[in-house]
TORVEXRO-641086 format. One line per 10 residues: number of its first residue (from 1); their letters; for each residue z, y negated, x negated of N, C-alpha, C. Coordinates in pm, 1 decimal. Example, Ala and Ser with C-alpha at 12.3 -4.5 7.8 and 13.67 -1.06 7.14 Angstrom:
BEGIN
1	AS	780.0 569.0 -1319.0 780.0 450.0 -1230.0 780.0 330.0 -1320.0  708.0 225.0 -1285.0 714.0 106.0 -1367.0 787.0 -3.0 -1290.0
***
This chain:
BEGIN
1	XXXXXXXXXX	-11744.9 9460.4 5284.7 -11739.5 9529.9 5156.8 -11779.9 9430.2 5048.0  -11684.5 9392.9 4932.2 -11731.1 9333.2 4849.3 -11781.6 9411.7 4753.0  -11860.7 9372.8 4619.4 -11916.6 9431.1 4560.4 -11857.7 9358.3 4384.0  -11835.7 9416.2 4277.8 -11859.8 9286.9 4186.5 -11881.4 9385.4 4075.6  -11974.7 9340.6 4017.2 -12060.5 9411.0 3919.7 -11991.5 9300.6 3742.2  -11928.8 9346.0 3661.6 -11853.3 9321.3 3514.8 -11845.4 9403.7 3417.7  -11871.1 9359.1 3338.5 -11843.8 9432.0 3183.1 -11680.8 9420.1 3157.5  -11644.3 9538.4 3096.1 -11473.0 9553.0 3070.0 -11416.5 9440.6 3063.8  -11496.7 9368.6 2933.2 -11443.9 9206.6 2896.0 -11407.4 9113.1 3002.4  -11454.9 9142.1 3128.9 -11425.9 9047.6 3207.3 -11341.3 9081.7 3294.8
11	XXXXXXXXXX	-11321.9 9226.5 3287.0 -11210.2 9285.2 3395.5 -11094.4 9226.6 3373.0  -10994.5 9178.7 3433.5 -10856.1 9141.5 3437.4 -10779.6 9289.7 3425.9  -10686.6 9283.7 3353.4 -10553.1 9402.4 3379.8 -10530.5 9491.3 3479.6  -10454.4 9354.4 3571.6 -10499.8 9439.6 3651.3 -10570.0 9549.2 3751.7  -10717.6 9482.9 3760.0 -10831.4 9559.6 3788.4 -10858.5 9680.9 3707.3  -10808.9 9693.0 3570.7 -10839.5 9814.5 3510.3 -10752.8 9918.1 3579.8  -10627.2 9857.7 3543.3 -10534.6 9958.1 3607.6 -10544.8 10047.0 3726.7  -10627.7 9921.7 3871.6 -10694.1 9989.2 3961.4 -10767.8 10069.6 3999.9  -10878.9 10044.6 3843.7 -10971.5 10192.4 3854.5 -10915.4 10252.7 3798.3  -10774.8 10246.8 3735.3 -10786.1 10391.7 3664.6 -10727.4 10469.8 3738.3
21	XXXXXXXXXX	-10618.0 10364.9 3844.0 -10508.2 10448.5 3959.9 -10629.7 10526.3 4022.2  -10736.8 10479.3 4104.9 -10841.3 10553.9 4166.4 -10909.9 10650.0 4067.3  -10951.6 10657.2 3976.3 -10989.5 10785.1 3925.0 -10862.8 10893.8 3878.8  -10722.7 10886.2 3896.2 -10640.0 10948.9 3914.0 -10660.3 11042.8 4041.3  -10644.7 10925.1 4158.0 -10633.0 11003.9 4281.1 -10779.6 11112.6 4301.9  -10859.6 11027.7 4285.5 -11040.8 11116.7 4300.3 -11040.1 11243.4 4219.6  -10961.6 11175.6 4092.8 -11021.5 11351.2 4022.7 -10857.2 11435.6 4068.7  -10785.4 11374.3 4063.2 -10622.4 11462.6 4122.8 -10578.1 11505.8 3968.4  -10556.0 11400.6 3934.9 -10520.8 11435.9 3787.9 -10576.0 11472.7 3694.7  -10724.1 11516.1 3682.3 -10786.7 11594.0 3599.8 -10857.7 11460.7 3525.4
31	XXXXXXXXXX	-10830.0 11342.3 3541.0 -10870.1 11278.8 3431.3 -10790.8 11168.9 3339.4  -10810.4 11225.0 3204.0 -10711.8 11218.6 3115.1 -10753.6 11100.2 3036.2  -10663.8 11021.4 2900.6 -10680.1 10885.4 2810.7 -10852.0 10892.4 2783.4  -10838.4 11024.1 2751.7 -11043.4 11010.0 2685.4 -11129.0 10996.8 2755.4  -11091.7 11037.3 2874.8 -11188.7 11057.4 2984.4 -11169.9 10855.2 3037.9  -11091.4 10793.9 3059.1 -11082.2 10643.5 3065.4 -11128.5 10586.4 2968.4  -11104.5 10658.9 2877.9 -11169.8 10565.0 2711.7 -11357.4 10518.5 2706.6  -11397.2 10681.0 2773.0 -11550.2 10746.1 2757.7 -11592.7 10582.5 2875.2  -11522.1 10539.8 2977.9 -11560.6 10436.5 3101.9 -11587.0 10295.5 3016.7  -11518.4 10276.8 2944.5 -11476.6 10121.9 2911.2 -11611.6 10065.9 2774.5
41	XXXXXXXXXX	-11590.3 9975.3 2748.6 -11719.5 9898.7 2654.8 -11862.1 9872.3 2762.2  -11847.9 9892.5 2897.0 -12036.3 9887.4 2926.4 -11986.3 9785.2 3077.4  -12046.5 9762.4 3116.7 -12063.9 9741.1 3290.2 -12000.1 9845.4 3418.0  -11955.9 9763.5 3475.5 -11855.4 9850.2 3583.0 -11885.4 9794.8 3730.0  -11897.8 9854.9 3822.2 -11945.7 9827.7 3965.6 -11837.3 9868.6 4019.0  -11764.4 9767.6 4097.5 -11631.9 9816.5 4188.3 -11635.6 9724.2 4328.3  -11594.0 9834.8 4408.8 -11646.5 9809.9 4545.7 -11514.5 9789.2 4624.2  -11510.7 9690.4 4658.4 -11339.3 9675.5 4738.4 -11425.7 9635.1 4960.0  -11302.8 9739.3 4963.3 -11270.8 9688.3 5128.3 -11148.0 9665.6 5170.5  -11111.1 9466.4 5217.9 -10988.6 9444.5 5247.2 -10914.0 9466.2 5126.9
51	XXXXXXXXXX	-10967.0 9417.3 5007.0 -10892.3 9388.3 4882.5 -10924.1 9493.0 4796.5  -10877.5 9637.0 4859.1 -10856.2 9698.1 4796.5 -10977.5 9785.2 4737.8  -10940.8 9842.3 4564.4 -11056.2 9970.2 4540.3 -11095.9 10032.6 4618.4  -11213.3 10058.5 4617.7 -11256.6 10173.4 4689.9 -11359.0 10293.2 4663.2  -11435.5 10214.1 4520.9 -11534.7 10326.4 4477.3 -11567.5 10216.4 4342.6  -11561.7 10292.9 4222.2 -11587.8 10229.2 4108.1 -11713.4 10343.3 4021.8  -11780.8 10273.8 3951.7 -11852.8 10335.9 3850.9 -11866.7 10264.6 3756.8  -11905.9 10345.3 3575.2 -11974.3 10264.2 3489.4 -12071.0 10311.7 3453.2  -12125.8 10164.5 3335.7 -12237.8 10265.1 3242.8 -12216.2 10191.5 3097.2  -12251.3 10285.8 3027.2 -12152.5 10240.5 2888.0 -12328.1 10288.1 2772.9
61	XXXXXXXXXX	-12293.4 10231.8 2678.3 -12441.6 10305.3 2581.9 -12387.7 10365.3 2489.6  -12475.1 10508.2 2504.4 -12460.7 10600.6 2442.3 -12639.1 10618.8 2349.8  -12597.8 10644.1 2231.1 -12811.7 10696.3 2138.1 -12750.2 10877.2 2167.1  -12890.8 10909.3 2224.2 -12908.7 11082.2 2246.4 -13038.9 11065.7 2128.3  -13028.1 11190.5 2036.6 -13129.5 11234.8 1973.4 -13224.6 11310.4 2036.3  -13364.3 11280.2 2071.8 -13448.5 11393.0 2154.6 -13565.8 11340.1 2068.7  -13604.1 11505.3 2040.7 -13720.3 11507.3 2022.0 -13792.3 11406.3 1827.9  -13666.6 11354.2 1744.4 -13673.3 11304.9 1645.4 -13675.4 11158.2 1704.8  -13631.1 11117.3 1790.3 -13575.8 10935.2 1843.1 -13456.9 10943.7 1894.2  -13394.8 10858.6 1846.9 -13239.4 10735.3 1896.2 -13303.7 10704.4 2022.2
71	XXXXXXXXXX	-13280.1 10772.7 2120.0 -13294.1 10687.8 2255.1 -13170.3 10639.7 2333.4  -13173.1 10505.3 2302.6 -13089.0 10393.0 2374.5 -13014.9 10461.9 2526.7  -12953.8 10473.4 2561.3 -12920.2 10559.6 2691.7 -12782.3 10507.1 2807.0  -12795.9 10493.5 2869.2 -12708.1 10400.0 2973.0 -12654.1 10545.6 3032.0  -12516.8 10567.8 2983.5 -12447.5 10648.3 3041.6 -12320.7 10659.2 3150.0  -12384.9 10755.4 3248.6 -12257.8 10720.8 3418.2 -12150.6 10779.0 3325.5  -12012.1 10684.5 3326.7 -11879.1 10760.3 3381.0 -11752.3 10704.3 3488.3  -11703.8 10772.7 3493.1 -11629.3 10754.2 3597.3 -11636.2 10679.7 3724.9  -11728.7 10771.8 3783.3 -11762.1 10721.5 3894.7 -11690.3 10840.4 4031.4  -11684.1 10722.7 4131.4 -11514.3 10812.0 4245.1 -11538.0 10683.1 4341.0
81	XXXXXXXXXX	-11494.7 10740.3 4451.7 -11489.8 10717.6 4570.4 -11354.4 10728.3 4627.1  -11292.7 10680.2 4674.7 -11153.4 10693.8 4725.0 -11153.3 10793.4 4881.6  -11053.6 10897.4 4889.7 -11060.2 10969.5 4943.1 -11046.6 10906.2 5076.7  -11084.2 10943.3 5184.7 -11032.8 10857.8 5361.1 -11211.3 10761.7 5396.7  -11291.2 10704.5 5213.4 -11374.6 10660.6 5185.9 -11497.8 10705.5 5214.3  -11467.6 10810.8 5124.7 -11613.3 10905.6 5135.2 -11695.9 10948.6 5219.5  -11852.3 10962.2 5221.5 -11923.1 11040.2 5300.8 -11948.5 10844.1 5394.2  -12009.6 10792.8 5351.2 -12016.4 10657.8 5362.9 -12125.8 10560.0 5295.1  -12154.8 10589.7 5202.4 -12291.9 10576.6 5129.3 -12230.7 10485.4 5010.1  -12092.2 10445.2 4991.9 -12046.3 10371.5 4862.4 -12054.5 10455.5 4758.8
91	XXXXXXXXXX	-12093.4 10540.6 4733.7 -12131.7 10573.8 4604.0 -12289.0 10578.2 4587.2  -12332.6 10619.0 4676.1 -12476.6 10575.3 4639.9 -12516.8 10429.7 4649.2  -12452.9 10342.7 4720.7 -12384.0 10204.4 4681.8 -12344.5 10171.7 4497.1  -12314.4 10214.2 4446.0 -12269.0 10233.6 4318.6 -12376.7 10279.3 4242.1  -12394.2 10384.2 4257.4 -12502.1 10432.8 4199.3 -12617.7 10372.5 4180.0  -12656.4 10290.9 4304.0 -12800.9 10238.8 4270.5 -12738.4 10088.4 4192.0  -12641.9 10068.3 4186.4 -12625.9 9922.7 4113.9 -12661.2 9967.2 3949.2  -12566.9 10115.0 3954.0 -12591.6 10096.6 3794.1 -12739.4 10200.3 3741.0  -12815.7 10216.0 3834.5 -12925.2 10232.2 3820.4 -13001.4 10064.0 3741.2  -12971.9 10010.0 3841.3 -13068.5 9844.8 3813.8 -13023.9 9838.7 3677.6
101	XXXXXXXXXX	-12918.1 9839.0 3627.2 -12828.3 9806.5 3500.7 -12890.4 9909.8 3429.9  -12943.7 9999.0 3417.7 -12972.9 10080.0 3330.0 -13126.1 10054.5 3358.0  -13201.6 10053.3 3429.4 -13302.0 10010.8 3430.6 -13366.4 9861.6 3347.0  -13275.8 9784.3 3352.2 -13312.0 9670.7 3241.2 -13297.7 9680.3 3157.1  -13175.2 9753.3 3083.6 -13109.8 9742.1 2940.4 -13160.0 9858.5 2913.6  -13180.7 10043.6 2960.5 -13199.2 10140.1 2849.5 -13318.8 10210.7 2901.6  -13359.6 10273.1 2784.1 -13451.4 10381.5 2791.0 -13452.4 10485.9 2868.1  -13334.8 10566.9 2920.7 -13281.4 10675.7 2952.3 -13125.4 10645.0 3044.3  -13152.9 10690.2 3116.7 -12987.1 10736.3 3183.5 -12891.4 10872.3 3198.2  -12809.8 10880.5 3163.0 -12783.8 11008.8 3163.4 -12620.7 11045.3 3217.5
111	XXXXXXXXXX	-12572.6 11135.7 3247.6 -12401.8 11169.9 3321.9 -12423.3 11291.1 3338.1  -12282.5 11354.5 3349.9 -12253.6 11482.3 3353.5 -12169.8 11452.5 3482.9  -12260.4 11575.5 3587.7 -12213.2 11533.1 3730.6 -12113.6 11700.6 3715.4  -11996.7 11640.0 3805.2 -11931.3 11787.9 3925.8 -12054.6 11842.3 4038.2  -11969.3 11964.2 4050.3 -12064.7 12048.8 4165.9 -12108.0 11941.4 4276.6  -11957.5 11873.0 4290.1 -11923.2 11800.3 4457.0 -12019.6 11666.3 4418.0  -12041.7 11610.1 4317.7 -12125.7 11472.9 4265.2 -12280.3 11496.5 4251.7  -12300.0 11627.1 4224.7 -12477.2 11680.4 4219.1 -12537.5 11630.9 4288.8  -12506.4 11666.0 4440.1 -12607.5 11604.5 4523.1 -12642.9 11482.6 4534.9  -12529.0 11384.2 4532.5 -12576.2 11231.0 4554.5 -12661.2 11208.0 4433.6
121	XXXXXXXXXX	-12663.5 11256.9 4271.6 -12721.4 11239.1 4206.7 -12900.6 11290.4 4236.6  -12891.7 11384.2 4244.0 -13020.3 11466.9 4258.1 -13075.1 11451.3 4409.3  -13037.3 11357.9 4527.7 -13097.5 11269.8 4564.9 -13143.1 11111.1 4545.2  -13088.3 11060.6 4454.2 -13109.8 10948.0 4408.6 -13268.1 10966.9 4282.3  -13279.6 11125.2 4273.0 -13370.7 11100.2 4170.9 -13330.5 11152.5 4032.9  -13227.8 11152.7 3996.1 -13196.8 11225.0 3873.1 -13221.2 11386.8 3836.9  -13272.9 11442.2 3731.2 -13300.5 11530.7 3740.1 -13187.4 11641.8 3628.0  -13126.3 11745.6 3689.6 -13064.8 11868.6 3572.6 -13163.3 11888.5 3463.4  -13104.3 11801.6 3371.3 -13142.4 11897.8 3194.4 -13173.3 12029.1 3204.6  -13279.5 12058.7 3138.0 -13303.1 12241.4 3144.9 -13241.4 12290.2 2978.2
131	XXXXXXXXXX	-13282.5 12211.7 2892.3 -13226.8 12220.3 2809.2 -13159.6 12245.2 2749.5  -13138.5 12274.4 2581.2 -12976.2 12243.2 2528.1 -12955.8 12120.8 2548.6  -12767.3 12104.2 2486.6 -12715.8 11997.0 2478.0 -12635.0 11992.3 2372.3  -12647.4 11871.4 2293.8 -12525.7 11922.6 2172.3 -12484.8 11719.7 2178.8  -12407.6 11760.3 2056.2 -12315.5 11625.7 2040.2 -12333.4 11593.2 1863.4  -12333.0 11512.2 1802.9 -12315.4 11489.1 1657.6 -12197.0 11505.1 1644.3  -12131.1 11627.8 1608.3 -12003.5 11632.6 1555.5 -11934.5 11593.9 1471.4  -11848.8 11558.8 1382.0 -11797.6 11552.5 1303.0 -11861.7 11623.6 1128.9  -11866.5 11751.9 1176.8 -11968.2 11817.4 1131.8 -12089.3 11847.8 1098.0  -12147.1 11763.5 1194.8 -12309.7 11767.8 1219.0 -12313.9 11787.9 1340.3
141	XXXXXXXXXX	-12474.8 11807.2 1406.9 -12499.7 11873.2 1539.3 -12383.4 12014.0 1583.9  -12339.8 12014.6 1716.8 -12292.8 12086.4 1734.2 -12319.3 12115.7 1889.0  -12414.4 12220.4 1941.7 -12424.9 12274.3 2014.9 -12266.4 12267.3 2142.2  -12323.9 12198.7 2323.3 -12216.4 12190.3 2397.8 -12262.6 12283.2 2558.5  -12267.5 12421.7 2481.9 -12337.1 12474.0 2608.0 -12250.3 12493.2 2741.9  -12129.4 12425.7 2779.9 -12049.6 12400.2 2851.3 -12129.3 12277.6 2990.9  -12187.7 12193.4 2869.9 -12246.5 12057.6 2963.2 -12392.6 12099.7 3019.6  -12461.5 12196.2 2969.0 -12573.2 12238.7 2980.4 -12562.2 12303.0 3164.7  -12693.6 12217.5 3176.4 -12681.4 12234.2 3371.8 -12622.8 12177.6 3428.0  -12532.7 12075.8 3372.9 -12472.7 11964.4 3477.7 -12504.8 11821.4 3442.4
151	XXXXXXXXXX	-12551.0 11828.8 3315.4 -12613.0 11720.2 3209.3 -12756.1 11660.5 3307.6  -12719.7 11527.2 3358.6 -12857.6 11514.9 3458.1 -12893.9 11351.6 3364.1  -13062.8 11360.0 3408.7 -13127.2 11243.0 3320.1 -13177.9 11165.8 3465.4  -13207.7 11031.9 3410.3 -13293.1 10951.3 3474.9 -13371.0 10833.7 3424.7  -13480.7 10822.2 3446.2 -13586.2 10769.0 3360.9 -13609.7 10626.6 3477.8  -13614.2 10520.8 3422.6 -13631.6 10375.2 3491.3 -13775.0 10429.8 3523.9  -13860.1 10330.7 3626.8 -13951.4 10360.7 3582.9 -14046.2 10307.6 3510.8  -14158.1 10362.4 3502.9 -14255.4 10357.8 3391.8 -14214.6 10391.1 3234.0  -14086.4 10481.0 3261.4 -14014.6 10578.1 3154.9 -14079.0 10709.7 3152.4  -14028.0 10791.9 3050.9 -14084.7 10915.1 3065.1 -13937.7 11003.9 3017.4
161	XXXXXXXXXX	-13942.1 11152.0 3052.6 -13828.8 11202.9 3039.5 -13855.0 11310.6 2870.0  -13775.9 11326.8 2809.9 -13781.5 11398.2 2679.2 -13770.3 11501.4 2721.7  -13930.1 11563.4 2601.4 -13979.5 11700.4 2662.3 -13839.3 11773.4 2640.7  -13881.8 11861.8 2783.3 -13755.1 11961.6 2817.9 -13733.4 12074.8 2775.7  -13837.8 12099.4 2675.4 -13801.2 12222.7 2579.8 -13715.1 12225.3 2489.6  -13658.1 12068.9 2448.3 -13592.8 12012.4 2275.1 -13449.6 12036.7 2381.8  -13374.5 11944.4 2255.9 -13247.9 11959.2 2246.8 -13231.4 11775.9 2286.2  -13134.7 11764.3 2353.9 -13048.8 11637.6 2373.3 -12885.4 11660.5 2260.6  -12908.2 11545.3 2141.6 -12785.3 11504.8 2098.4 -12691.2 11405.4 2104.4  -12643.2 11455.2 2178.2 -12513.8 11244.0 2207.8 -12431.1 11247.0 2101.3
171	XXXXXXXX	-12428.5 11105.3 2100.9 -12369.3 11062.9 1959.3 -12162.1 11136.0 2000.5  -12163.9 11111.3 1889.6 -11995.1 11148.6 1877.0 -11903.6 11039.5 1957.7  -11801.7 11123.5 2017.6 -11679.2 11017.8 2098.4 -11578.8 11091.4 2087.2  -11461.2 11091.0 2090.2 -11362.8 11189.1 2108.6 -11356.7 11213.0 2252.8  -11261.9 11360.1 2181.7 -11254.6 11438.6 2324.6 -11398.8 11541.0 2362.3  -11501.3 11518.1 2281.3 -11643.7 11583.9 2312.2 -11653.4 11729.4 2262.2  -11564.4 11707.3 2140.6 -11540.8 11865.5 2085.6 -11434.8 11886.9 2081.6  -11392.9 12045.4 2093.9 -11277.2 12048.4 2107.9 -11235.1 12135.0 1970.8
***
């Protein structure tokens, strides 16, 4: 199993294309231009066996408003496992890489997991937001009680997690509001 840990800038073409063919097949279509867009600008962990993809993740920076602070925040997306793959430990393979990566560079980690992605998260340590969740809209704050309960944090350590009574605001991206 190779491993190679790059920022977009260094990805070749083709390699993009690869993760994006694999997050095609993983999500089965359900992920669309924004949802590839939300991956790109941060660090990417892609795991090949015998050449080929096999499990990619990123982490990209996102500022969440909590609590009256810009906290710096190393955010998972698109992270997938290739099907035939799974149930193998390459994503928690993945996962803990861009743990380290978020552990040096941010304050906070944060991703919005699927039902089927919860667990590997919330054994690794990440914990479900109890919280609201909103986004800086266009508008202003705008409440995303859609993400609320799947919205999971993780604190490097000798971090602390933002009290869980407030509100988490992620900055604006498209595609966040609809």
């Amino acid at each position: 199993m190779d491993t190679r840990t790059a920022h977009t800038s260094d990805l070749a073409e083709q390699e993009l294309t690869e993760v994006r063919e694999l997050l095609d097949a993983a999500f089965e279509g359900d992920f669309g231009a924004e949802d590839f867009e939300h991956a790109l600008g941060g660090m990417h962990v892609l795991l090949r066996e015998g050449g080929r993809l096999v499990a990619h993740g990123s982490v990209v920076q996102r500022r969440v408003l909590a609590g009256g602070r810009a906290l710096r925040t190393g955010y998972v997306e698109a992270g997938a496992v290739r099907a035939g793959h799974r149930r193998r430990g390459l994503g928690g393979r993945v996962v803990a890489e861009l743990e380290r990566i978020i552990a040096r560079a941010y304050v906070l980690g944060a991703l919005s997991a699927s039902e089927d992605g919860a667990g590997l998260y919330e054994g690794r340590g990440w914990r479900v937001w109890g919280g609201r969740i909103g986004v800086l809209g266009l508008g202003g704050p705008e409440r995303l009680p859609e993400e609320e309960g799947s919205t999971y944090l993780w604190v490097p350590p000798g971090g602390a997690l933002p009290d869980p009574a407030g509100r988490l605001d992620f900055d604006w991206r498209d595609g966040d509001v609809l």
